[in-house]
N, C-alpha and C positions, 0 to 999 in steps of 0.2 A: 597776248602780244602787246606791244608800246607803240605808242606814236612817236614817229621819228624827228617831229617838230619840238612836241612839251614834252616826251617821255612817259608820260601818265598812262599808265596802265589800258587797253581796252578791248572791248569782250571780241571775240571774233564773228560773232553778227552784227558789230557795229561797223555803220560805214562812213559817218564822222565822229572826229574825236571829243568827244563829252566834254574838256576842257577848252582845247583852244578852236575846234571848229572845222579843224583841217582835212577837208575831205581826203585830199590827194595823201595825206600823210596815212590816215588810216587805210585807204587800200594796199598802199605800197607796204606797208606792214601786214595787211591780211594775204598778200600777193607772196611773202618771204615767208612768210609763215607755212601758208599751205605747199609753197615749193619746198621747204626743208622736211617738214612731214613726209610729204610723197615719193619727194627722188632726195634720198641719204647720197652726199657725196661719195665714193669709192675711197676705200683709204689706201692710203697712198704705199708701200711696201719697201721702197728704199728709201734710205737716204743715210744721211753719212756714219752714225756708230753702226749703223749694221755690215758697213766692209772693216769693223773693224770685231767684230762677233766674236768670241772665244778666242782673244788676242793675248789674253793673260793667261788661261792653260795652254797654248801652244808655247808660248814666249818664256812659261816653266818649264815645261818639256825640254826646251833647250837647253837652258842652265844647268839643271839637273844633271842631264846628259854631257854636259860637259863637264863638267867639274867631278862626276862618276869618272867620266876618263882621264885626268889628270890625275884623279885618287889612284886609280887603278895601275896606272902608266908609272907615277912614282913611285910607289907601291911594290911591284916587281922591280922595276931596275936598285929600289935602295934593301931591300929584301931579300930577292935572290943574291943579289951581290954578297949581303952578309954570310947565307949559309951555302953558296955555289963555294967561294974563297976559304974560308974556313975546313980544317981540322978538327975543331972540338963539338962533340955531341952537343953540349949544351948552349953553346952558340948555332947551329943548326936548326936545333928543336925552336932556338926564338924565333930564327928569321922566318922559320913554316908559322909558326903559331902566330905572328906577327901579320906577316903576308895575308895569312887566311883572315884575320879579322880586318885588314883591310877591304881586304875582295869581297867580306859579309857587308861591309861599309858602302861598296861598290853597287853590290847589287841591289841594294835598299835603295841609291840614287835612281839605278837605272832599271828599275820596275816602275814606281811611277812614273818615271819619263817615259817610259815606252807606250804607259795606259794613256797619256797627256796626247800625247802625239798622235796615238791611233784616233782619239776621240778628237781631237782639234780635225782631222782628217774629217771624217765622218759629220761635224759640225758644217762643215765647210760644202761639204756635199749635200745635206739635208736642207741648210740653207736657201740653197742656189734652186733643189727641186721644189722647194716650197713657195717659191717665187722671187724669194727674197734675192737683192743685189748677195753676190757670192765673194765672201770675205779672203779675196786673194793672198790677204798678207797670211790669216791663221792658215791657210792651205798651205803656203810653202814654208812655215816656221813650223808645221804640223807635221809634215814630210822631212824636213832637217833634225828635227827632233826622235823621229821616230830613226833613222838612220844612223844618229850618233849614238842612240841606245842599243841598236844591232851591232856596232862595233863595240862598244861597252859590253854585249854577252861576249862576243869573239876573245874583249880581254878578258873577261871572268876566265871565260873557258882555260885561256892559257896561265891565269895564274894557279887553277884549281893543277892542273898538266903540272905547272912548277914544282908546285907541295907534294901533290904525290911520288913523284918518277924522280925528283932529285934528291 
């Protein structure tokens, strides 16, 4: 320990300070000492980046998921359009072959979006039973994301419906 007066080092059987003499200094130093040994403050479990916990995989989750849907959404309407309209085979054959590598496109966004989402979820609840403040915002961009990637399969689905049946 130190004394609180000159700082100078001192043993903790001492009960004045070797240097400047300071009774009261070294007890009050032997007094902080032996209370930090014995009773460790409790750590503390909140505080403010932890409501903010796995904010950046949920807040991918979402992008992902969106921009999946906008690929996918333009995708069939400029796609189907070309071989729904069309008479010639080989403008057909493009707009399937076309559409389909979109919709592989699609679902490459909106696979990890949906693992994003499910795990920002999960994060969000692990958190909260582990003591910790519970990170409100990843919980509902966790749930937004996983929802826009279930409509995301819904387009899958319809554009795989398009390529085959038209």
């Amino acid at each position: 320990m130190y004394c609180r007066k000159c700082g100078k080092y001192i043993d903790g059987d001492t009960v004045l300070c070797p240097e400047c003499a300071a009774e009261e200094a070294a007890k009050q130093a032997y007094v902080e000492t032996f209370r930090n040994s014995t009773n460790p403050q409790p750590s503390v479990k909140s505080s403010g980046s932890d409501k903010m916990f796995g904010f950046g995989k949920a807040l991918t989750a979402v992008i992902l998921a969106y921009f999946a849907m906008i690929l996918l959404e333009v995708a069939y309407g400029v796609c189907a359009g070309m071989f729904m309209s069309s008479t010639d085979e080989a403008m057909v054959l493009s707009g399937r072959i076309t559409l389909g590598l979109f919709t592989l496109i699609g679902v490459g966004l909106t696979i990890p979006s949906l693992v994003m989402g499910i795990k920002s979820i999960k994060i969000s609840k692990a958190r909260q039973e582990a003591g910790y403040a519970k990170p409100i915002v990843t919980f509902i961009l966790g749930i937004v994301g996983t929802v826009l990637s279930a409509i995301d399969c819904l387009l899958v689905f319809i554009n795989f419906i398009a390529i085959v049946a038209l």
